[in-house]
C-alpha positions in Angstrom: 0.0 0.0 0.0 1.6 3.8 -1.5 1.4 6.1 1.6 0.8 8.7 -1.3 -2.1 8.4 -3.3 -4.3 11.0 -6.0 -6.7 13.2 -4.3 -4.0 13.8 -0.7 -4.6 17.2 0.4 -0.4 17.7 0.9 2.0 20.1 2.1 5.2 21.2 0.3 8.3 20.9 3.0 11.4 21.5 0.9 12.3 23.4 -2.3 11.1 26.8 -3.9 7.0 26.3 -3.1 7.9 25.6 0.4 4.8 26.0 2.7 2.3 25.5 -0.3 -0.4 22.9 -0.2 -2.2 21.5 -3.0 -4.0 18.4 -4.2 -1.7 15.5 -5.7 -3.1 15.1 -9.3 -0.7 12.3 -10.4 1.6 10.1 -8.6 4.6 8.4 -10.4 6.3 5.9 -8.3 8.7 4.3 -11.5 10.4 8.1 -10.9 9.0 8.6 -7.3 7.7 12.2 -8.8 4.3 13.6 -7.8 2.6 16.4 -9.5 0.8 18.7 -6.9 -1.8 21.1 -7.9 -0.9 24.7 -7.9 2.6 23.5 -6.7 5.7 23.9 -8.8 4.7 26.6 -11.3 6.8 26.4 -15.0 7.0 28.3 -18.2 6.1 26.6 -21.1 6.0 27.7 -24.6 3.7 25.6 -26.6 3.4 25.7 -30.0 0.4 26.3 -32.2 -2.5 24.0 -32.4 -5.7 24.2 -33.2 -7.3 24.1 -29.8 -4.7 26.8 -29.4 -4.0 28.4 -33.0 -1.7 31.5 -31.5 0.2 29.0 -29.3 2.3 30.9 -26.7 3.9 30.7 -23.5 1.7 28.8 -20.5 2.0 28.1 -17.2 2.3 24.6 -16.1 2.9 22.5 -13.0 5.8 20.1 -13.0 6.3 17.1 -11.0 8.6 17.1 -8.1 9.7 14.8 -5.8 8.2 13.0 -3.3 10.5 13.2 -0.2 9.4 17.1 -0.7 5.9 16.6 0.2 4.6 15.6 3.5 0.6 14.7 3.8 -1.6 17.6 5.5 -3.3 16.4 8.7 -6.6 16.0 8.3 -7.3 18.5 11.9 -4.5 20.5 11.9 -3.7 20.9 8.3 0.2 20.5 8.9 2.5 18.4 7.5 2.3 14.6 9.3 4.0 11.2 8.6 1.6 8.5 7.5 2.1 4.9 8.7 -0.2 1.8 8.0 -2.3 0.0 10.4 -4.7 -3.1 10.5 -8.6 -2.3 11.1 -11.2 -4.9 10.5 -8.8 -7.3 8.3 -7.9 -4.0 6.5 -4.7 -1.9 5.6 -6.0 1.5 6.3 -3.3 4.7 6.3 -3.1 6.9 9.8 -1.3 10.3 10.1 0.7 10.0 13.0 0.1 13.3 14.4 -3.8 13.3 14.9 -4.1 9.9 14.8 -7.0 10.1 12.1 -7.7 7.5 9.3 -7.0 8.9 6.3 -9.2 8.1 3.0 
């Protein structure tokens, strides 16, 4: 069982976004990247299409990596390991702060 999973509220603890929370959008664990909503803002020039026909430079969020991201506590909203426990014949994830299940 991932201790990081799509849909973590999570808190940036290292790097330029430092601070930031987001939602994770995508997890890769091949790279052990995670790409964080509103986290890790890029320049990208893209070129013309025709859902786009002037092209242009966007802004885009860019994976980073995952020992830079700490889960958000569900009650305190700050930054909380996450270790895995056995309820009812079940693997469930805990934050260790709180103490709460997470989903």
């Amino acid at each position: 069982m991932q201790k990081i999973k799509v849909k973590d509220k999570v808190v940036v603890i290292a790097g330029k976004d430092k601070g930031k929370t987001g939602e994770v959008i995508r997890v890769d664990l091949k790279n052990q990247r995670v790409l964080v909503k509103g986290v890790n803002i890029v320049k990208k020039s893209v070129k013309a299409t025709q859902e786009n026909p002037n092209g242009g430079i966007v802004d885009r969020e860019k994976p980073i990596h995952i020992s830079n991201i700490a889960i958000a506590s569900p009650k305190t909203g700050k930054p909380t390991r996450v270790k895995i426990e056995k309820k009812d014949k079940k693997n469930v994830r805990v934050a260790t702060k709180c103490g709460s299940v997470l989903n």
